[in-house]
N, C-alpha and C positions, 0 to 999 in steps of 0.2 A: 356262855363261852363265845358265841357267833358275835352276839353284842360287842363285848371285849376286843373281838378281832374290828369288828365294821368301826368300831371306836380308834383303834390301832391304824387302822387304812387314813380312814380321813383324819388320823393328826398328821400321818406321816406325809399325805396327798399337800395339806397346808404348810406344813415345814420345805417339802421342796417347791409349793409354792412362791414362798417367799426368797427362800432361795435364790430361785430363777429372777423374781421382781428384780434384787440386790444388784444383777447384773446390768439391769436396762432401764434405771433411773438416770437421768439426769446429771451430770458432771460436770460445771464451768471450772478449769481451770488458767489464771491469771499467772504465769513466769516470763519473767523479766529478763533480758539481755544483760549480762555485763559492760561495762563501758570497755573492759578490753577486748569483747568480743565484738564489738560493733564497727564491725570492719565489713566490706564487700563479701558480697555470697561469691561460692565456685558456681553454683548451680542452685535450680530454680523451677518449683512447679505449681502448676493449680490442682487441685483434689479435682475430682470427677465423678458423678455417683455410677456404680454401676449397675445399677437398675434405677427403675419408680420407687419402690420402698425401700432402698437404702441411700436416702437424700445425703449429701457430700456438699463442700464448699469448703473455700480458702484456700492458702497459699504454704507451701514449703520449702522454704532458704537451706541451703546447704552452706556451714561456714568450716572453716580451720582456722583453730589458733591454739597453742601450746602446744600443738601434736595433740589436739582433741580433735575430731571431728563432731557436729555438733546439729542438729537437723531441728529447724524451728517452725514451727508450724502458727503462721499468724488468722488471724481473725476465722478461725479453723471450727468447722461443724459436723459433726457426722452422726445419723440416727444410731443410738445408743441399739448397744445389742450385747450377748454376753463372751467375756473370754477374747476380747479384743484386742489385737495385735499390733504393732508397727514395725512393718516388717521391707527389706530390700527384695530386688526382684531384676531379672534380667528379659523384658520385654514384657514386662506384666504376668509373668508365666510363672505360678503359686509353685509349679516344682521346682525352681531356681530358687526359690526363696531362702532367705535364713531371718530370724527373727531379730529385729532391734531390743525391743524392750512391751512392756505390757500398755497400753494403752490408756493414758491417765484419766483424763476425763474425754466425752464427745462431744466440748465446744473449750473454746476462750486461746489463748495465746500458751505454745506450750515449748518445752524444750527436751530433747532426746540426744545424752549423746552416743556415741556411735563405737559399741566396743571395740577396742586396741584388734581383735581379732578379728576381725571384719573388716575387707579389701570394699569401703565403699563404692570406690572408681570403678569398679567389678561390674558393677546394677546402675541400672539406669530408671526404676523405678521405687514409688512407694506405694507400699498396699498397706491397709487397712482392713484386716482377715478377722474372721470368729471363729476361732479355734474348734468351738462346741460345735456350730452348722458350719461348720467345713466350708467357706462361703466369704467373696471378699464383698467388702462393701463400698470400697473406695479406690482409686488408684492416683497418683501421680508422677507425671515423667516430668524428668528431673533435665533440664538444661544447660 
């Protein structure tokens, strides 16, 4: 019976293993602009890591068109980690926060747009949060 349990533990230790790995592989993603989106940003930032180990780079355009607002994050890197956010912010401050959307991959050209419910012009920030460690890794203020 002990056997059977110590058997039990380490499938279960390897299952959430892997698990966890799923979260902090690697993700390029490549999305493209429409050509009717390709208009002038309102606003404008560079990523920023907020620590040593949670390395950040690239840039964030803020566009409107259709009555979409649309937030594009170009040549964009962030160390991969689990349950990652894209989220607004009012001076960088995680309790102001409301959530954009889930975080698609941590590198390559990406597009988010920006739910009808959401007073963008509100925040003046984007954070890049882990839901699991409670933890931002990224921020940028938006010009």
């Amino acid at each position: 019976m002990k056997t059977l349990f110590r058997i039990a533990i380490i499938m279960s230790l390897l299952f959430a293993g892997s698990n966890y790995y799923a979260h902090i592989t690697e993700k390029k993603i490549e999305d493209t602009l429409s050509t009717t989106e390709q208009i002038q940003p309102l606003r404008k930032g560079t990523f920023v890591s907020k620590n040593s180990f949670h390395k950040s780079s690239g840039t964030v355009l803020e566009y409107q068109s259709d009555g979409n607002r649309t937030l594009r994050f170009e040549d964009f890197y962030v160390k991969n980690g689990p349950m990652l956010r894209v989220m607004f912010a009012k001076e960088g401050d995680i309790s102001s926060s409301v959530t954009i959307a889930k975080l698609k991959g941590n590198s390559g050209n990406q597009n988010y747009v920006v739910p009808k419910d959401i007073d963008a012009a509100a925040f003046d920030t984007i954070l890049i949060y882990s839901k699991l460690l409670r933890t931002i890794f990224s921020t940028a203020t938006l010009r």
